[in-house]
C-alpha positions in Angstrom: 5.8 37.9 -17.7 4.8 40.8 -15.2 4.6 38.0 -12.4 7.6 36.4 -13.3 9.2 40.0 -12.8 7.6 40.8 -9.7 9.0 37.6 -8.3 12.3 38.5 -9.2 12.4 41.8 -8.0 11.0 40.4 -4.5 14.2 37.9 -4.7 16.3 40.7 -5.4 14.9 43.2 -2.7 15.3 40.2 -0.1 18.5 39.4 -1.1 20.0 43.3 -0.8 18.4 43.5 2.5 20.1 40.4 3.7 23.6 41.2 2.1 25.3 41.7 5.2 24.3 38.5 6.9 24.5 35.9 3.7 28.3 35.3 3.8 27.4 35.2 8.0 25.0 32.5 6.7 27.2 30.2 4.2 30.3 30.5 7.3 27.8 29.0 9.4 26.5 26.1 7.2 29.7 25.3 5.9 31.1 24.6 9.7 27.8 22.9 10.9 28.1 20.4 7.8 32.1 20.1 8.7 31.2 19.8 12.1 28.4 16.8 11.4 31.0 14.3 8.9 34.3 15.4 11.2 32.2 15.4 14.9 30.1 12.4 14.7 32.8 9.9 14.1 34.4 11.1 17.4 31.2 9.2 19.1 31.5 6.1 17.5 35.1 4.3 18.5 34.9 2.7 14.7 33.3 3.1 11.6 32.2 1.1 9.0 32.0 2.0 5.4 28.1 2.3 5.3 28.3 4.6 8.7 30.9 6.4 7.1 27.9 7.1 4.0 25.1 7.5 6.0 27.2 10.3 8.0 28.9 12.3 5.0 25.6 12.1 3.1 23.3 12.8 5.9 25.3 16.4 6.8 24.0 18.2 3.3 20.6 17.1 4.4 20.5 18.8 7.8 22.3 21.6 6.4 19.3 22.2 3.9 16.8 21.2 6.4 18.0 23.3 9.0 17.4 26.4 6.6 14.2 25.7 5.2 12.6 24.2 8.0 14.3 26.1 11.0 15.7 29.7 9.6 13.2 30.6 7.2 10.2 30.4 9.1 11.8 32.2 12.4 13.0 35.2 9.8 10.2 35.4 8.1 8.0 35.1 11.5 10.1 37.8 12.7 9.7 40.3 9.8 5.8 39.4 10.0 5.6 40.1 13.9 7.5 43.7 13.2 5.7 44.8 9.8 8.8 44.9 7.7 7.2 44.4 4.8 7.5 46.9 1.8 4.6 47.6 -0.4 6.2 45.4 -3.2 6.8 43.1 -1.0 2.7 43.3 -0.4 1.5 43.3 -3.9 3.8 40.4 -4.5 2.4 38.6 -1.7 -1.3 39.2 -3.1 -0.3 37.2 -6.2 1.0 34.6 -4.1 4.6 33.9 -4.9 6.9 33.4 -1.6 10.1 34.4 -1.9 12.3 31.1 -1.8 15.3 32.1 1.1 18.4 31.7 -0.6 19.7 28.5 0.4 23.4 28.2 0.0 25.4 25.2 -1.5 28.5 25.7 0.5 26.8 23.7 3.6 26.8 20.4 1.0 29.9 21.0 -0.6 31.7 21.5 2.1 30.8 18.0 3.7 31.6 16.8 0.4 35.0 17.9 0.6 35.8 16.9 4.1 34.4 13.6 3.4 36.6 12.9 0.7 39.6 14.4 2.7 38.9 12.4 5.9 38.3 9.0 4.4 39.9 9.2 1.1 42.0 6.4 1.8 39.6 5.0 4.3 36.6 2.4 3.5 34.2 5.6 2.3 34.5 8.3 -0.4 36.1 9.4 -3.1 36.6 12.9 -4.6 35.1 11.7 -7.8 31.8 10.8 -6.1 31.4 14.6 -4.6 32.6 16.2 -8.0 29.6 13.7 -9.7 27.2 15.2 -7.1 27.8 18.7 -8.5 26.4 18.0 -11.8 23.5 16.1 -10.8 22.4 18.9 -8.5 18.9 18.9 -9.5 18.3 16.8 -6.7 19.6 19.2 -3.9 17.0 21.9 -5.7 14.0 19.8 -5.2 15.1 19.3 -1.5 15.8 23.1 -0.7 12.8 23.8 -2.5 10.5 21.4 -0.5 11.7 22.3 2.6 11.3 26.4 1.9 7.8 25.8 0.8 6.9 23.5 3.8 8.9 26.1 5.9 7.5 29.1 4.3 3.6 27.6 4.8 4.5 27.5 8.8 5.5 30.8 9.3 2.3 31.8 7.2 -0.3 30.4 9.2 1.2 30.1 12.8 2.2 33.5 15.3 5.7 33.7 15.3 6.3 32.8 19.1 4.4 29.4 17.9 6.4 29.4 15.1 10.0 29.5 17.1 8.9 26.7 19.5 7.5 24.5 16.7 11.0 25.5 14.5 13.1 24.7 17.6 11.1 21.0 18.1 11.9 20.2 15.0 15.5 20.4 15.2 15.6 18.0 18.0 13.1 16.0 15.8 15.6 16.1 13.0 18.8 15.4 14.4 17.7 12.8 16.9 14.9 10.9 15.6 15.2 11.3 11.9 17.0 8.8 9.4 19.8 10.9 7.8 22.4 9.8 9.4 21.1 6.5 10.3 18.5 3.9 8.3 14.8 4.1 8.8 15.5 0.3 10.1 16.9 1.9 13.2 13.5 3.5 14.6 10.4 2.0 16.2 8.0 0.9 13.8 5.1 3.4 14.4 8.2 6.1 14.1 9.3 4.8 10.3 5.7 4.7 9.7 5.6 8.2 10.4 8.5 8.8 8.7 7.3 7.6 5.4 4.8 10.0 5.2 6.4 13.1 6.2 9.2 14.4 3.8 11.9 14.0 6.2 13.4 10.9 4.9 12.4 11.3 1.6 14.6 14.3 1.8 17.5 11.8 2.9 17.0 9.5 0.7 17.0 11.7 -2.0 20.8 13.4 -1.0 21.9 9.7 -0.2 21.2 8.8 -3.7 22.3 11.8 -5.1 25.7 11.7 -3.9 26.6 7.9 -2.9 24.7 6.3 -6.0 26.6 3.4 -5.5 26.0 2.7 -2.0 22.4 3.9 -2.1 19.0 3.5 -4.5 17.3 6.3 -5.5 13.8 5.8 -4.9 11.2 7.1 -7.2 8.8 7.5 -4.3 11.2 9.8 -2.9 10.4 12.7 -5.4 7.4 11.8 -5.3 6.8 12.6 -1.8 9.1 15.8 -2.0 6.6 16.9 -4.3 3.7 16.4 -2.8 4.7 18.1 0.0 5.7 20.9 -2.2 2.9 21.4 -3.4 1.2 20.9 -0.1 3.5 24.0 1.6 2.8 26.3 -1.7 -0.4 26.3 -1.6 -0.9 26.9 1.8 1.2 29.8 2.0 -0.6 31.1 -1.5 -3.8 30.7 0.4 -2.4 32.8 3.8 -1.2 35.7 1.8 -4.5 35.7 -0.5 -6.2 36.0 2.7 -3.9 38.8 4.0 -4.0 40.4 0.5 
């Protein structure tokens, strides 16, 4: 009980200290997602209705990718390189429970909703598909969660100049040569090799399925790799902040 109320007094703390920027944050995932589902189509002269998926679905995926994988560890690398860490933050940190960043749903629900705008009456979505997605939004918590671990464990172990470099690699890595908005057919074969090990697609795979059951499966082996890589990204950062405590 005492560690379950340290934890939630660190989530707290971080949360008052980053009042001012969070509705800065959810503005800013809401119009990247709006801008992946109403942008990319301007690329392609048509679209076809498993495109037209792959694009809607693939934009909650970035969104949650590009905060767990991209903001997290460049704040937190940050707050490392100047010391801004309070004692509870310390004694919190010694018991080994990160603070999950506070990953906002209006990125997700925003492509939702301009996906069922822009091709209600097209060969993709419908409004009853997005409204689905909202109850079964387990899901979307396993992805955040995987990719705030995995991006907490970088910041742990690597200097936070490292950490900006490797952070800004894997946003070309992600929005180029990662299946979310495109199949893993589409890639070189030693690329979806890679692919099915690291928890990139998974994570796609997993929102595809989530919100387009129909169009897409749901792999078990999905989950399964989110979770392994979890695990993977807790316990490294668990053994970093031992090792600093």
């Amino acid at each position: 009980m005492q560690a379950l109320r340290s934890y939630r007094l660190l989530v707290t703390w971080q949360s008052l200290r980053k009042k001012a920027y969070l509705p800065l944050m959810m503005a800013v995932q809401t119009l990247f997602s709006l801008g992946i589902v109403l942008g990319y189509p301007l690329l392609f002269p048509t679209l076809d209705r498993t495109t037209i998926y792959l694009i809607a679905t693939g934009a909650p995926a970035i969104s949650m990718l590009s905060v767990g994988l991209v903001a997290l560890p460049q704040t937190v690398g940050e707050a490392e390189e100047q010391r801004a860490a309070s004692p509870t933050c310390a004694r919190c940190r010694s018991r080994g429970f990160p603070t999950l960043w506070p990953t906002s749903q209006s990125g997700w629900r925003s492509s939702c909703r301009a996906w069922s705008w822009a091709y209600s009456s097209g060969p993709g979505g419908s409004a009853w598909t997005c409204r689905s997605a909202r109850w079964s939004s387990r899901p979307f918590v396993m992805v955040a969660l995987t990719s705030t671990c995995v991006g907490y464990a970088l910041a742990s172990v690597l200097p936070y100049m490292l950490t900006v470099i490797i952070t800004q690699a894997i946003v070309v890595f992600v929005f180029m040569f990662s299946p979310l908005t495109f199949l893993p057919d589409k890639l070189p074969a030693w690329l979806e090799t890679i692919h099915r090990l690291l928890p990139i697609q998974a994570m796609g795979e997993v929102t595809r399925g989530t919100i387009a059951p129909n169009e897409f499966p749901l792999p078990p082996g999905a989950f399964l790799t989110l979770a392994v890589w979890c695990v993977l990204g807790f316990l490294v950062t668990y053994a970093a902040m031992t090792r600093r405590a």
